[in-house]
C-alpha positions as CSV (number, residue, x, y, z in Angstrom):
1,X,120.6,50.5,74.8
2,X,118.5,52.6,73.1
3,X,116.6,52.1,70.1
4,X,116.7,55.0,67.0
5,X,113.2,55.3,67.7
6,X,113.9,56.3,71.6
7,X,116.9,58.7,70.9
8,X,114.9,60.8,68.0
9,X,111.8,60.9,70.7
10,X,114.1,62.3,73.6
11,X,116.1,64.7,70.7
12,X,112.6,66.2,70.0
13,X,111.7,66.6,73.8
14,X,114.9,68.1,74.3
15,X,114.2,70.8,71.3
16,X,110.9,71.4,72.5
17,X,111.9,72.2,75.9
18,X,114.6,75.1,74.4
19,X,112.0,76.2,72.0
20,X,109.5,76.7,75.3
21,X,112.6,78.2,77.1
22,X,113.5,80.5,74.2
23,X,109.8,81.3,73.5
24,X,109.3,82.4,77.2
25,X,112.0,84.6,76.4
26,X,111.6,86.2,73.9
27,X,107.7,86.5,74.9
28,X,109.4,88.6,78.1
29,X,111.1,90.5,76.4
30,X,108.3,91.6,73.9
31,X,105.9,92.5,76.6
32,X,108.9,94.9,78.5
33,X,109.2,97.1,75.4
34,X,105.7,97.1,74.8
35,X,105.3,98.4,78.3
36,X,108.0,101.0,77.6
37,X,106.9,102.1,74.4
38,X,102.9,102.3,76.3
39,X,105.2,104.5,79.2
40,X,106.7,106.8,76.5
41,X,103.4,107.6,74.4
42,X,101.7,108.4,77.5
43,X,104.8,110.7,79.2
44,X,104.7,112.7,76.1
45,X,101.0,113.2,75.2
46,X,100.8,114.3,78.7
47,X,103.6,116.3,78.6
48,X,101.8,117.7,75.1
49,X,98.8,118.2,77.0
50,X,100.5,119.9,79.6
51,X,102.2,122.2,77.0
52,X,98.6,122.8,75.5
53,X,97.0,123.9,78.9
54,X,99.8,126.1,79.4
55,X,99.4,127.5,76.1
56,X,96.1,128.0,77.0
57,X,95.2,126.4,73.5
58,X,92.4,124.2,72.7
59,X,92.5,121.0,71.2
60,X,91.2,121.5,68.2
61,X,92.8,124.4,67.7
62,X,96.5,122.9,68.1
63,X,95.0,119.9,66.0
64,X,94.2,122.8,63.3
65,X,97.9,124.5,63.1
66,X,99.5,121.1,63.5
67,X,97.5,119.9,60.7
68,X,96.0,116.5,61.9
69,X,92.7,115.4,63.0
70,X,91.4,116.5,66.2
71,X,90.5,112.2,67.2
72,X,94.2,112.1,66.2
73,X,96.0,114.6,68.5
74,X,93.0,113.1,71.7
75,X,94.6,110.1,71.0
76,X,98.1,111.3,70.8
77,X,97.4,113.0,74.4
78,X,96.2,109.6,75.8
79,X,98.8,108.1,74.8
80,X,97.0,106.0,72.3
81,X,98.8,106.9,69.7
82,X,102.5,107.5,69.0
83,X,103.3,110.5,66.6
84,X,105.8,110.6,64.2
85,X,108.6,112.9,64.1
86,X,107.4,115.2,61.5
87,X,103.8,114.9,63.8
88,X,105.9,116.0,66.8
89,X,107.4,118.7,64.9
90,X,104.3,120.1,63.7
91,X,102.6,119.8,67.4
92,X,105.7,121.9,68.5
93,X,105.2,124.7,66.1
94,X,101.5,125.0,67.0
95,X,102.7,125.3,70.4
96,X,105.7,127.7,70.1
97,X,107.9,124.8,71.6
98,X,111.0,123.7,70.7
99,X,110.6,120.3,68.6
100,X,113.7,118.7,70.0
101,X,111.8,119.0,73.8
102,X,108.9,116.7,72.1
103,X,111.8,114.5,70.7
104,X,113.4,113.9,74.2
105,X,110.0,113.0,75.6
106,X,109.1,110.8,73.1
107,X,112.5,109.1,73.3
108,X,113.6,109.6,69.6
109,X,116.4,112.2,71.1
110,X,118.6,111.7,74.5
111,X,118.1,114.1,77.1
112,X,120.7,117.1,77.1
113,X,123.2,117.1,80.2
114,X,122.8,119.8,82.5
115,X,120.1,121.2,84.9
116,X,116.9,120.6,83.6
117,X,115.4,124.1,84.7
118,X,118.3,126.0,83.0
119,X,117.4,123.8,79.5
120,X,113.8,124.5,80.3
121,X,114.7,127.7,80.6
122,X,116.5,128.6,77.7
123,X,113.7,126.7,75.4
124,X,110.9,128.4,76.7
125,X,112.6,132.0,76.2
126,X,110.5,134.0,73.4
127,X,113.5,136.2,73.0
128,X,115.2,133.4,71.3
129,X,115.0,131.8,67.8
130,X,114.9,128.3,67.9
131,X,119.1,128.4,66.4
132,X,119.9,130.5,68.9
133,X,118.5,127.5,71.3
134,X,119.9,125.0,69.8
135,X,123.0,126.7,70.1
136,X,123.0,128.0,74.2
137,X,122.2,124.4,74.6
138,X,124.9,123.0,72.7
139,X,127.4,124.8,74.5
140,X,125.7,124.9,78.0
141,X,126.0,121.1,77.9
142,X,129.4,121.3,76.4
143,X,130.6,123.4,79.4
144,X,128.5,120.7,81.6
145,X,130.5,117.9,80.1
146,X,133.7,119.8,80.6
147,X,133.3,120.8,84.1
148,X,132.7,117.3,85.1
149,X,135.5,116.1,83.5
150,X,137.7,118.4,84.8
151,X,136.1,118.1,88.9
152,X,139.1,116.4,90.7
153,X,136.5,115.4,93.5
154,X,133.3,112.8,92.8
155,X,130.1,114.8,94.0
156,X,129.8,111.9,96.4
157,X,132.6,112.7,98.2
158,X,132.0,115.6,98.9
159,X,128.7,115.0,100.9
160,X,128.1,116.1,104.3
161,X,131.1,117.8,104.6
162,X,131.6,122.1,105.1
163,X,133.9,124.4,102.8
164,X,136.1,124.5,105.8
165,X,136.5,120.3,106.4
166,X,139.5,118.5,104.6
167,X,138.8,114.9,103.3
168,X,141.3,113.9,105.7
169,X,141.9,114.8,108.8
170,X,145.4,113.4,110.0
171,X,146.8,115.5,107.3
172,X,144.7,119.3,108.3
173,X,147.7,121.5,109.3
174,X,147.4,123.4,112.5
């Protein structure tokens, strides 16, 4: 038998062990998203850096129109730092660049449906103002959406086969 002594002592060992266990955990988990949020500052400061070059724009002169320091945006671009929305906004305006491009790399937006070289496309058009983007995009995907919806046929079963081929052949017509 056990004295009160013994049970409290194995209670506390027991509570211990799920704190360690819950700890470990949680300790896990913190270093994945840390690791996801280092990914996503660097994928968009070099995708801001990339933009930049492009733009054939120096640093300090996108620092200038975006109206933060020029340590700030380095950092930024080395994914040191991660910029705010309103940052982001004011980094796509200096570049001529839809804001809603920097959103997506930086996570705080999901990335539209569709080919990404016709949405690359219709952002980096200068004929466009940036409503008349938002609203080729909004329907592009919408007709995206829809003709998925509406294929009869998965994609995957489809593959390997020519216009000519039916799915099966014991019931081809001769």
């Amino acid at each position: 038998m056990q004295t009160p002594g013994e049970f409290v002592s194995g209670q506390v060992r027991s509570v211990r062990e799920k704190v360690d266990q819950l700890a470990g955990s949680v300790a896990e988990t913190v270093a994945a998203e840390a690791q996801q949020v280092s990914t996503v500052r660097s994928q968009v400061g070099e995708y801001i850096r990339e933009q930049r070059s492009a733009a054939r724009v120096s640093l300090r002169e996108l620092a200038r129109t975006a109206g933060v320091s020029n340590p700030y945006l380095s950092q930024v671009e080395r994914g040191l730092r991660k910029p705010s929305a309103e940052i982001l906004a004011a980094i796509a305006k200096g570049l001529q660049i839809s804001a809603e491009t920097l959103y997506e790399q930086a996570g705080i937006l999901d990335r539209r449906a569709g080919n990404p070289d016709t949405v690359a496309a219709i952002r980096s058009d200068d004929q466009l103002s940036e409503r008349h983007k938002a609203v080729l995009l909004e329907l592009y995907e919408t007709y995206v959406r829809e003709h998925a919806a509406a294929s009869p046929v998965p994609a995957d079963a489809t593959r390997g086969r020519t216009p000519g081929d039916h799915p099966n052949p014991s019931k081809e017509t001769a």
